[in-house]
C-alpha positions as CSV (number, residue, x, y, z in Angstrom):
1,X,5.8,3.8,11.3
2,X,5.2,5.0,14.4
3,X,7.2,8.3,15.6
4,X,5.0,10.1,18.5
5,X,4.8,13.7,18.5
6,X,2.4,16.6,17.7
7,X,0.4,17.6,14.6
8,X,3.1,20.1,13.9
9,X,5.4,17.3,12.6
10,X,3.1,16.7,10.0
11,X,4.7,17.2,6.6
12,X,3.0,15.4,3.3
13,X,1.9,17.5,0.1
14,X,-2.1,17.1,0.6
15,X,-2.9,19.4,3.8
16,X,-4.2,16.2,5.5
17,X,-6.3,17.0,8.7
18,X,-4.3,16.3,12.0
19,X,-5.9,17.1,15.1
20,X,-4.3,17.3,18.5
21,X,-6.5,16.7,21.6
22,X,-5.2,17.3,25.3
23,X,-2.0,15.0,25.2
24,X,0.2,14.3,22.6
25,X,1.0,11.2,21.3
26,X,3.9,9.2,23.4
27,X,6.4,6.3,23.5
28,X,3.7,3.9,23.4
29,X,0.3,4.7,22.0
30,X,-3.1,2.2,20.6
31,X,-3.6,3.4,16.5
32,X,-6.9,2.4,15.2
33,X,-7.5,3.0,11.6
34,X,-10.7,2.8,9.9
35,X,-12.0,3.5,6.4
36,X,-14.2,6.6,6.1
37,X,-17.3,4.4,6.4
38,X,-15.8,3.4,10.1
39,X,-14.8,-0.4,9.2
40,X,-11.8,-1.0,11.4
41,X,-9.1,-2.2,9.4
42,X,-6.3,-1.8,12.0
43,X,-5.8,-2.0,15.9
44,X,-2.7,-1.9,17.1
45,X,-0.5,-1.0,20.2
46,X,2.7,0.4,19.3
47,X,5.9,2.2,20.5
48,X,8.0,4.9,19.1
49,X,10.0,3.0,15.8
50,X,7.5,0.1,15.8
51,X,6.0,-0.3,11.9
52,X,2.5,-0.8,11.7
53,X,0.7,-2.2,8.8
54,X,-3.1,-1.1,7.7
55,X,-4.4,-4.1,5.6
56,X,-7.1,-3.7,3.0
57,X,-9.5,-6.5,3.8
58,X,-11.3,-6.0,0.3
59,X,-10.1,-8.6,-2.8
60,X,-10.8,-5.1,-4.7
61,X,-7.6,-3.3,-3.7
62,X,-9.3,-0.4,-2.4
63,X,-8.7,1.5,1.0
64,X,-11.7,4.0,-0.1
65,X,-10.4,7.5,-0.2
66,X,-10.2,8.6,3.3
67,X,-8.2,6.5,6.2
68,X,-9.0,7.8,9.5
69,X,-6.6,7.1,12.3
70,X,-7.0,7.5,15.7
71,X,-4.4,7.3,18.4
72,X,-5.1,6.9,21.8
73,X,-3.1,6.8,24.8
74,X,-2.6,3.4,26.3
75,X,-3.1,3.9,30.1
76,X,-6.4,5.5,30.2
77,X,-7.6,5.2,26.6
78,X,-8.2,8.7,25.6
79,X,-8.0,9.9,22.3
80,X,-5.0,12.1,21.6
81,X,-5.0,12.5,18.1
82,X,-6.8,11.8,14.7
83,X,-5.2,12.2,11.2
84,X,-7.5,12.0,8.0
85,X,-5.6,10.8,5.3
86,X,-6.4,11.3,1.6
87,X,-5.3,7.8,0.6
88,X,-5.5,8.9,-3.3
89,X,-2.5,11.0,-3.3
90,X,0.3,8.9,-0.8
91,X,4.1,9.6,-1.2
92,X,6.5,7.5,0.4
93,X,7.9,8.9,3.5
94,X,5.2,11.4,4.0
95,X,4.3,12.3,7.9
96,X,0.9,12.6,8.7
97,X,1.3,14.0,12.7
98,X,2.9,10.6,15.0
99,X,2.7,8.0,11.8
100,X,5.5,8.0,8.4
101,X,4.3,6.3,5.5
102,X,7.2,3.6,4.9
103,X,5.5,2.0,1.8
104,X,2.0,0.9,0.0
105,X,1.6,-2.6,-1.4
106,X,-0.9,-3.6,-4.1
């Protein structure tokens, strides 16, 4: 889920790298998440409360081991923040900066 904010939200047991840039993320926001090799596995414009899904286009099952995200704002496209998660050790619920892991299918 999306949920806005700062880095400083973040709270998930593997130190994950959140980065701030000049803004921070608002009610509405692009998140684009990519695989560590940079195939694009989601685009999507959301708002604060909107659920946003990261598929795995692979028949394999496999997200790789590190999903970037980056979220832009959605007026001038600048890039506000950027998570690196370690997608090896999820927990449900976990905040990585603006996004909440609500759950992991497989």
């Amino acid at each position: 889920s999306y949920v806005g904010g700062g880095c400083e939200q973040s709270f998930n047991a593997q130190g994950d790298e959140c980065e701030d840039f000049d803004k921070v993320p608002s009610v509405t926001s692009r998140v684009v998440c990519k695989k560590g090799d940079s195939t694009v596995l989601s685009s999507d414009t959301v708002t604060v409360g909107n659920t946003l899904t990261v598929p795995n286009p692979n028949s394999d099952n496999t997200l790789g081991e590190i999903l970037i995200c980056d979220i832009f704002e959605t007026g001038e496209n600048e890039l506000i923040q950027r998570l690196k998660i370690d997608v090896t050790e999820l927990s449900l619920k976990d905040k990585y900066g603006s996004l909440v892991l609500e759950s992991c299918d497989g």
